[in-house]
KOLROLUM-362377 format. One record per residue: y, x, z of N, C-alpha, C in turn; residue in one letter; residue number from 1. Coordinates in Angstrom, 3 decimals. Atoms other than C-alpha are relative to their C-alpha. Layout:
((Y; X; Z); (Y; X; Z); (Y; X; Z); 'a'; NUM)
...
***
This chain:
((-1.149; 0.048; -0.871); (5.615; -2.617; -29.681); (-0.098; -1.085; 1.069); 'x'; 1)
((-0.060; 1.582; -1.291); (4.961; -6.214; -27.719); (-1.203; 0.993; 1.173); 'x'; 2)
((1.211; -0.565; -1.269); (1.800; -3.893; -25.564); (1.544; 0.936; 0.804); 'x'; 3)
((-0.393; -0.973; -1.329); (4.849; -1.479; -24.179); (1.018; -0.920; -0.002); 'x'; 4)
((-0.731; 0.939; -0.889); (7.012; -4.371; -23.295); (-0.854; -0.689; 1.103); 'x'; 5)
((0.611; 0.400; -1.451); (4.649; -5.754; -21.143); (-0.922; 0.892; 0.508); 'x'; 6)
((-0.048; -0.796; -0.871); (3.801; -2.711; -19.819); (1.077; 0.070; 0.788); 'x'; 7)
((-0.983; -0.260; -0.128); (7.193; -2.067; -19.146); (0.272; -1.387; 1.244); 'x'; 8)
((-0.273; 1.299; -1.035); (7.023; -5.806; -17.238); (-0.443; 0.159; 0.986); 'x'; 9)
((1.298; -0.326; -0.843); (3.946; -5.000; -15.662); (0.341; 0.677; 0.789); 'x'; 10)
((-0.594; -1.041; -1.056); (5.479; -1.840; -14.175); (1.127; -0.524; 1.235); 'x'; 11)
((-1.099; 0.664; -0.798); (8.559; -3.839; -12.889); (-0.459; -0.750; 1.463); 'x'; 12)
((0.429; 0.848; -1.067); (6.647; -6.279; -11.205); (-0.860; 0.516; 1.390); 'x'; 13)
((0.519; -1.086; -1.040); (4.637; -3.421; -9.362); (0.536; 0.840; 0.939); 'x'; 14)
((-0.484; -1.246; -0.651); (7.482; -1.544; -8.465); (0.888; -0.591; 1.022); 'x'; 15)
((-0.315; 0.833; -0.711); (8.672; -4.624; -7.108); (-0.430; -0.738; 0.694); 'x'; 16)
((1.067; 0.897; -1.295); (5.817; -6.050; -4.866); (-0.010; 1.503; 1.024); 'x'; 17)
((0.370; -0.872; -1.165); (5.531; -2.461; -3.432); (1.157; 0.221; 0.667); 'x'; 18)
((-1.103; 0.115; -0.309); (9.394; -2.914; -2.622); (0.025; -1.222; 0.900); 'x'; 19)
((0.315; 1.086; -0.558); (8.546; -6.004; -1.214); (-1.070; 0.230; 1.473); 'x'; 20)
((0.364; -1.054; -1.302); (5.970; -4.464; 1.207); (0.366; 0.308; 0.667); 'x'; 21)
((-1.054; -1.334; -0.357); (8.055; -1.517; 2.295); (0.798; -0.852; 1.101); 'x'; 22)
((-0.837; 0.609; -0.942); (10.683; -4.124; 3.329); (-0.889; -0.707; 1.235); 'x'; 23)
((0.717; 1.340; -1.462); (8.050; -6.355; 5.698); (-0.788; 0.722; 0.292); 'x'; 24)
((0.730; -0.630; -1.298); (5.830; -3.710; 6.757); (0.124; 0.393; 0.922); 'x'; 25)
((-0.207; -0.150; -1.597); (7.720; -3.262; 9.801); (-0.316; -1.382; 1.109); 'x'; 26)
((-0.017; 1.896; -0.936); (7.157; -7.122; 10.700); (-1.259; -0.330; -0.034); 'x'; 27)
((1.049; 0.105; -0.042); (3.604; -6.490; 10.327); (-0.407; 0.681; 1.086); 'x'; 28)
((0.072; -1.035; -0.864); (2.480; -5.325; 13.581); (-1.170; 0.999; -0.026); 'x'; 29)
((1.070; -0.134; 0.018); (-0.932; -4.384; 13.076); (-0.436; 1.374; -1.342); 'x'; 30)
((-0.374; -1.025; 0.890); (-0.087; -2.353; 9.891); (0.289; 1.609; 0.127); 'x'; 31)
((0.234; -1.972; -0.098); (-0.868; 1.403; 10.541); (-0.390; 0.163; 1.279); 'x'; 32)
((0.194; 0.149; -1.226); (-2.390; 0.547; 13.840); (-1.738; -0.453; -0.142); 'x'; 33)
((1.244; 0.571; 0.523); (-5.836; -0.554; 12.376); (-0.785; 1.034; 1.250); 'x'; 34)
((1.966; -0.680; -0.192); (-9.665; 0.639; 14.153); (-0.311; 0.494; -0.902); 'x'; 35)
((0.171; -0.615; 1.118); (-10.110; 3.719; 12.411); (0.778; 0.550; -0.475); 'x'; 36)
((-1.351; -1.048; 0.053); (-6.407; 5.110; 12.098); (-0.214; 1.078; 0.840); 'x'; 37)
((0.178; -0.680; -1.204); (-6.628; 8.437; 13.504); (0.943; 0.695; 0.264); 'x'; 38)
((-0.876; -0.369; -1.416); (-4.305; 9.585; 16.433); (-0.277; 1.106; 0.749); 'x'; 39)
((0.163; -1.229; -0.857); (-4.174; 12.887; 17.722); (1.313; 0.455; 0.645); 'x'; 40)
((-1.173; -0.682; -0.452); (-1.715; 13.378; 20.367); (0.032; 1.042; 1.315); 'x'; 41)
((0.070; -1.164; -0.370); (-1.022; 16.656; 22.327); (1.088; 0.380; 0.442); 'x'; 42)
((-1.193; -0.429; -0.565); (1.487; 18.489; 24.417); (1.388; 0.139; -1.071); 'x'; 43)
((-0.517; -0.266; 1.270); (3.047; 19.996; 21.412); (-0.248; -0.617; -1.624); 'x'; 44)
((0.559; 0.124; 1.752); (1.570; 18.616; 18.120); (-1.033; -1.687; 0.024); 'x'; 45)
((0.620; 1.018; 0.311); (0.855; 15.254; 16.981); (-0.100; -0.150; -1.158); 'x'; 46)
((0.721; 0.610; 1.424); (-1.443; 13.791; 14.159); (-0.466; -1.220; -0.217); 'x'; 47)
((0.375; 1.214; 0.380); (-1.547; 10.913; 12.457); (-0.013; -0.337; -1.294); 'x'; 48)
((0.410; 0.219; 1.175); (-3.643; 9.820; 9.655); (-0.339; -1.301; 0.023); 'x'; 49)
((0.038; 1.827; 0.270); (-3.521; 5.654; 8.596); (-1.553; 0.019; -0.712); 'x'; 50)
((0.982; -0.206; 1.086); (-7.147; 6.110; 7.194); (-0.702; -1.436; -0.199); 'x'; 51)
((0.763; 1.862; -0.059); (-8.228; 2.090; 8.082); (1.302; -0.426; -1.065); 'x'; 52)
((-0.949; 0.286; 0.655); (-5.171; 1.507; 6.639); (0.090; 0.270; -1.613); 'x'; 53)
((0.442; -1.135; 1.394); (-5.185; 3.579; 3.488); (-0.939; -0.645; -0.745); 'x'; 54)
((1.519; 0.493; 0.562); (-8.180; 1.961; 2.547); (-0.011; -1.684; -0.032); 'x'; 55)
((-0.237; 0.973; 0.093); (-7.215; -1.460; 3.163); (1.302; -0.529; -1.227); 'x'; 56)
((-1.189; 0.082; 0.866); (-3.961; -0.834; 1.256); (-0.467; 0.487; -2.025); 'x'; 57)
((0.555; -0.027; 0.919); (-6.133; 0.306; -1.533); (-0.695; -0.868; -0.613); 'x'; 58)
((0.348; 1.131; 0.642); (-8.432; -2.410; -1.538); (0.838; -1.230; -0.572); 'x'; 59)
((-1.241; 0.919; 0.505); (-5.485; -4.830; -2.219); (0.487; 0.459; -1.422); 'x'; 60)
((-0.566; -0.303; 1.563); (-3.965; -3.228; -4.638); (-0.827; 0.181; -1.375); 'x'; 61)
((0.774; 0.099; 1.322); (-7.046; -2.495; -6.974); (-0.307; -1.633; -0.065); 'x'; 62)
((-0.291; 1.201; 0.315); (-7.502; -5.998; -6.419); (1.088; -0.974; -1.037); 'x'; 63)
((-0.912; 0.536; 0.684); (-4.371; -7.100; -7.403); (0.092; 0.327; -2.173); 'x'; 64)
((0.211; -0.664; 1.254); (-4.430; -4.583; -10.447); (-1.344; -0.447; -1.034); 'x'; 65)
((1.131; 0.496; 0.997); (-7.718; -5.803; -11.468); (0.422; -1.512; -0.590); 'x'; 66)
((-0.411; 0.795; 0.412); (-6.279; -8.983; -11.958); (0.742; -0.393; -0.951); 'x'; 67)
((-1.053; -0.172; 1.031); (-3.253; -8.253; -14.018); (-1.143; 0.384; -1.266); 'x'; 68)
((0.653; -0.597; 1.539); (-6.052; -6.398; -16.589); (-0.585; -1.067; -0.350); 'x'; 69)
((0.706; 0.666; 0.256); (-8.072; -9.523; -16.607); (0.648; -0.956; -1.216); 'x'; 70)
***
């Protein structure tokens, strides 16, 4: 029972840094704007895929996550 309480912590604290994010990634300017985001815009039809981004936001977080397992 003490492993799914601090799961249960673990989760909190995750669901609360990515809440934490969320709120300040508008005050990040650079944040979905990366070299390597791709931008397709067109009379009618625009596309946009964060893929520098995406990948940066990944490396962080397995980071972070690797840490908590350590």
């Amino acid at each position: 029972m003490p492993q799914f309480g601090k799961s249960l912590i673990i989760l909190g604290l995750v669901i609360a840094l990515i809440g934490v994010i969320l709120t300040l990634a508008g005050r990040i300017p650079w944040l979905g704007r990366l070299p390597g985001d791709i931008y397709v815009k067109r009379e009618n039809f625009t596309f946009y895929f964060p893929l520098a981004t995406s990948i940066i936001v990944s490396i962080v977080l397995s980071f972070i996550l690797w840490l908590f397992r350590r």
